[in-house]
C-alpha positions in Angstrom: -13.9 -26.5 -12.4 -11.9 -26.5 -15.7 -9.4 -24.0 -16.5 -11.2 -22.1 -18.9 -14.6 -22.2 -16.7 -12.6 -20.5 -13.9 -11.1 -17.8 -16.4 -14.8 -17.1 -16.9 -16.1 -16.6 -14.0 -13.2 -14.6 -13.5 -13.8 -12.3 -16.4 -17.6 -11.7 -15.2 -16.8 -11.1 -11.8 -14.1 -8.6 -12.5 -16.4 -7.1 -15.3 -18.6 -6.4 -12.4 -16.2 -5.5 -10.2 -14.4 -2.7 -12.5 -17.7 -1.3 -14.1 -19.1 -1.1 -10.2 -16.1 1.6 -9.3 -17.3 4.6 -7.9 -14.8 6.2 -10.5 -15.3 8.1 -13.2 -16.3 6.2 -16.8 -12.7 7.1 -18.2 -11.1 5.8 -14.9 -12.9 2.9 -15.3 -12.1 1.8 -18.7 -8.5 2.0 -18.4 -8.6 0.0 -15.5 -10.8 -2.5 -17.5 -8.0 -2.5 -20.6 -5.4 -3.1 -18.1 -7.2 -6.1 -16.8 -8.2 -7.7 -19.9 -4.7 -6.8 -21.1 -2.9 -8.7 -17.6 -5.7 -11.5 -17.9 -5.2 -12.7 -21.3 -1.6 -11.3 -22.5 -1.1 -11.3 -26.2 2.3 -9.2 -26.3 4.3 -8.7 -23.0 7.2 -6.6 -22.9 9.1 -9.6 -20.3 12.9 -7.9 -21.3 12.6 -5.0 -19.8 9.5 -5.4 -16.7 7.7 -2.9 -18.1 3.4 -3.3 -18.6 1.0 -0.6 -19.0 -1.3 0.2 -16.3 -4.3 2.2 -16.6 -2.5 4.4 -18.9 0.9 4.5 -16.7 3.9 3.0 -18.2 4.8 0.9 -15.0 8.3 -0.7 -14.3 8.1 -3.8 -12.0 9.9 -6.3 -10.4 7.8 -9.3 -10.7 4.9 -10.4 -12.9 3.2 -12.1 -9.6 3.5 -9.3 -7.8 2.4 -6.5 -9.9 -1.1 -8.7 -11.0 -1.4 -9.0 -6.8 -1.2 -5.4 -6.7 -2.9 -4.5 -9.6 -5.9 -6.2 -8.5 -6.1 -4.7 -5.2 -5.4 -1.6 -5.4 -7.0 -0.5 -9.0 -9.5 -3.1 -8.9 -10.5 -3.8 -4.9 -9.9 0.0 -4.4 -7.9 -0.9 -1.2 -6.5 2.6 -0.6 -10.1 4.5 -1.9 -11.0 7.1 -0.1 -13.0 10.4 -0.1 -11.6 13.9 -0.2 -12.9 17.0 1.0 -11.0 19.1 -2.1 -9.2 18.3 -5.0 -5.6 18.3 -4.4 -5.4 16.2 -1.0 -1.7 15.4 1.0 -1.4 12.0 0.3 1.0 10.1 2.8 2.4 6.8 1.3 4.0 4.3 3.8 5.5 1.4 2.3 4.9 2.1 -1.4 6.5 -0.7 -2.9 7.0 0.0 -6.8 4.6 2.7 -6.5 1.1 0.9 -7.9 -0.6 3.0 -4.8 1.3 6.1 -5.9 0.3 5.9 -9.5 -3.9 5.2 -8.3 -3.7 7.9 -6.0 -2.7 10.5 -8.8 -5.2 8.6 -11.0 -7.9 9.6 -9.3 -6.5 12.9 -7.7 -4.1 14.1 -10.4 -3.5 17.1 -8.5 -2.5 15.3 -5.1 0.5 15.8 -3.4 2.1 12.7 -2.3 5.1 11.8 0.2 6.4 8.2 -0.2 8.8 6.0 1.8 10.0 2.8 0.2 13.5 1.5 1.3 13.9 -1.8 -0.3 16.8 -1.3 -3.2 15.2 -3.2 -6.2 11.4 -1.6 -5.2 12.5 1.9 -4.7 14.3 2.1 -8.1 11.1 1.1 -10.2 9.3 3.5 -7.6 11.8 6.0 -8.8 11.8 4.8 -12.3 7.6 4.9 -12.8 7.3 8.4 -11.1 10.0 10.1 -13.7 8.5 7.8 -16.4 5.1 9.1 -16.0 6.0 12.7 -15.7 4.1 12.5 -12.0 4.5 16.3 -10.5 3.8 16.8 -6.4 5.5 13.7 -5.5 8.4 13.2 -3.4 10.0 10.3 -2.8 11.9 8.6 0.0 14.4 5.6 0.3 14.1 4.9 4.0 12.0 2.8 6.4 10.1 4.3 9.4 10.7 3.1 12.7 10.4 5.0 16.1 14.5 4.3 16.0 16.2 6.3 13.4 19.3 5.4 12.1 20.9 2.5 10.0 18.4 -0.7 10.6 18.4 -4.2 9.6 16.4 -4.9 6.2 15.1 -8.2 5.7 14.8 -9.4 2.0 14.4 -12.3 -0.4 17.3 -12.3 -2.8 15.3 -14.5 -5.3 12.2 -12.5 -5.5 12.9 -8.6 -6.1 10.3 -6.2 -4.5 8.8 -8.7 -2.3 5.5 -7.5 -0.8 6.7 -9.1 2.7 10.0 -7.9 3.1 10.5 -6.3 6.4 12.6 -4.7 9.3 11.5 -7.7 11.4 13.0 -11.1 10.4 10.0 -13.1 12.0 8.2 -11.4 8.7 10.8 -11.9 6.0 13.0 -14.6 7.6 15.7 -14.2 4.8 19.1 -11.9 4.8 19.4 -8.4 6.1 21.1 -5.1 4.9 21.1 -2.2 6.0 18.6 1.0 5.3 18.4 4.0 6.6 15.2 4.4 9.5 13.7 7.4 9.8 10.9 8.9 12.2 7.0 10.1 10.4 6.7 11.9 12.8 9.6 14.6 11.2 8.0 14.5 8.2 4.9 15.7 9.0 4.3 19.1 9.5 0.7 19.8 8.2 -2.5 18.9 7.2 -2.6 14.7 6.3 -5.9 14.2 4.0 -4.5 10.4 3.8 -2.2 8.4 5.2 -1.7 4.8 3.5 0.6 2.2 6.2 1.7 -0.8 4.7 5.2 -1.4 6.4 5.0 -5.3 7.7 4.8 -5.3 11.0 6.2 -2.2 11.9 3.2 -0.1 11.8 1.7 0.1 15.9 5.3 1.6 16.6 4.9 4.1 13.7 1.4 4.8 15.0 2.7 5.0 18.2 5.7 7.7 17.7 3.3 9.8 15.7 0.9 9.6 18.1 3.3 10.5 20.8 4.7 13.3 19.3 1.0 14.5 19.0 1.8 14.4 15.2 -1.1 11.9 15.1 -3.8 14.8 15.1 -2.6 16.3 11.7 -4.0 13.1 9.6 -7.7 12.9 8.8 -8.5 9.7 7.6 -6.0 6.5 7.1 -5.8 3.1 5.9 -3.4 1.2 8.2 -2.7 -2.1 7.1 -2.4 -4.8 10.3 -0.1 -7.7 10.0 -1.7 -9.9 12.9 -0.2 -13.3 14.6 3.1 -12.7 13.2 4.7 -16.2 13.7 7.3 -15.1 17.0 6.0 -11.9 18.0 3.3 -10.7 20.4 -0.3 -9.6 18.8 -1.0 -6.1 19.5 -4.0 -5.6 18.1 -5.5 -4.4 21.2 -2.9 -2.0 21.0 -3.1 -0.3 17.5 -7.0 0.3 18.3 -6.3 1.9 21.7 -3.8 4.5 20.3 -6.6 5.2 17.5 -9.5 5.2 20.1 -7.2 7.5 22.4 -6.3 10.0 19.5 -10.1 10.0 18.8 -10.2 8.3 16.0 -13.0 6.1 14.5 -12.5 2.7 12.8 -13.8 0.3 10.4 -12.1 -3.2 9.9 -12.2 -5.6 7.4 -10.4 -9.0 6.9 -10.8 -12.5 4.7 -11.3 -15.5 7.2 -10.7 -18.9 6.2 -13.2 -21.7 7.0 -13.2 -23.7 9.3 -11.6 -21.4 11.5 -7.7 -21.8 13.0 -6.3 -20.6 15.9 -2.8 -18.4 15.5 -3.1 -17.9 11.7 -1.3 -15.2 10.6 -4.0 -12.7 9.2 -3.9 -9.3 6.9 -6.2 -6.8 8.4 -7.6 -3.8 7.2 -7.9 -0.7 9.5 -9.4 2.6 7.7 -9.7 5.1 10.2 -10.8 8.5 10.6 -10.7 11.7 12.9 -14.0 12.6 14.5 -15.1 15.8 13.7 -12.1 16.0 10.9 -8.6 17.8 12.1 -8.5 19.7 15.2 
């Protein structure tokens, strides 16, 4: 497949893709701007990582990363969910830059959102894009969650700022530590959850598990956790995870990309969107 055929087939399938949201037709076109604008860039502003984003001016830390998140959280609609009124409590686990921050006030302007990021370089554009943007209802933290607070280890990649795989466990980012500040979920939540969003490599069944032991767990409606499976050097827990959901009587849906043929140990991304039975008791 030549280059240009592949940048075709490309541009149909996310012309289907973005004009197939179960948005509304103003949500929709900005998203499709953005993507024609990241797909064939005519003017970037490179010097100072900035790009527009479905409207948002959006600081970044690399071009790779922000196109992988772009496309899976605007255009995949990882983090979709429905809402039961119009200003849910949005809980943001591992935000990153704040791309999931910035969709969830896209398509609930009047959410309220509470965000944990802790990596240095990530948490300063987080910072930077929530100010930029004028975002109200958000609050922002600079900490990892662990069921051990205190001062941590935080593994990085000096070369690449605001890597998606950094973590507090060096058998997921296997590069140089610093230290962060750890802090329990379980303190910070103290009402009603419409949506929690985990994406902390690796660390999320012991999140799950403190909240859930703390009986915190029952305050969250509906989730999207995301599983980092077959970490190389760890044990799978799995099994785990889905016992602490099935035990908190929670349902669950979950989705995953195999490759083919299949492999034994690969390391695997999966999906977990769960949600209370019978809503919050």
């Amino acid at each position: 497949m030549t280059g240009f055929t592949y940048r075709a087939v490309d541009f149909i399938r996310a012309y289907r893709q973005v004009h197939g949201l179960t948005l509304e037709t103003d949500i929709k076109k900005k998203i499709w701007k953005t993507w024609l604008c990241l797909a064939f860039p005519v003017q970037h502003a490179a010097k100072d990582n900035i790009a527009d984003i479905a409207g948002y001016k959006v600081k970044y830390c690399t071009r790779q990363s922000l196109l992988y998140l772009f496309r899976n959280i605007f255009i995949n609609q990882e983090y979709l969910f429905a809402s039961r009124r119009p200003n849910p409590f949005i809980v943001d686990c591992g935000s990153n830059i704040g791309m999931s921050v910035l969709y969830f006030k896209l398509v609930y302007p009047e959410a309220s959102i509470l965000a944990f990021e802790p990596d240095e370089e990530a948490f300063a554009c987080l910072e930077a894009n929530v100010s930029a943007n004028n975002l109200g209802s958000v609050k922002i933290n600079k900490k990892a969650l662990s069921k051990n607070p205190g001062e941590v280890d935080f593994f990085y990649y000096p070369d690449n700022p605001g890597a998606l795989s950094m973590s507090l466990s060096n058998q997921r980012a296997p590069g140089p530590s610093r230290k962060v500040v750890a802090v329990r979920l379980s303190d910070f939540l103290h009402r009603e959850v419409d949506f929690l969003k985990m994406d902390i490599e690796g660390e999320e069944t012991e999140v799950i598990e403190e909240i859930h032991s703390t009986g915190k767990l029952r305050f969250i409606e509906q989730m999207v956790i995301e599983y980092h499976h077959q970490i190389p050097g760890t044990v799978p827990e799995l099994s785990i995870m889905l016992a602490l959901l099935e035990d908190a009587r929670f349902g669950y849906q979950i989705g995953s990309i195999l490759e083919r043929p299949f492999k034994t140990g690969l390391f695997q991304d999966i999906m977990i969107y769960a949600y209370r039975k019978g809503g919050i008791s």
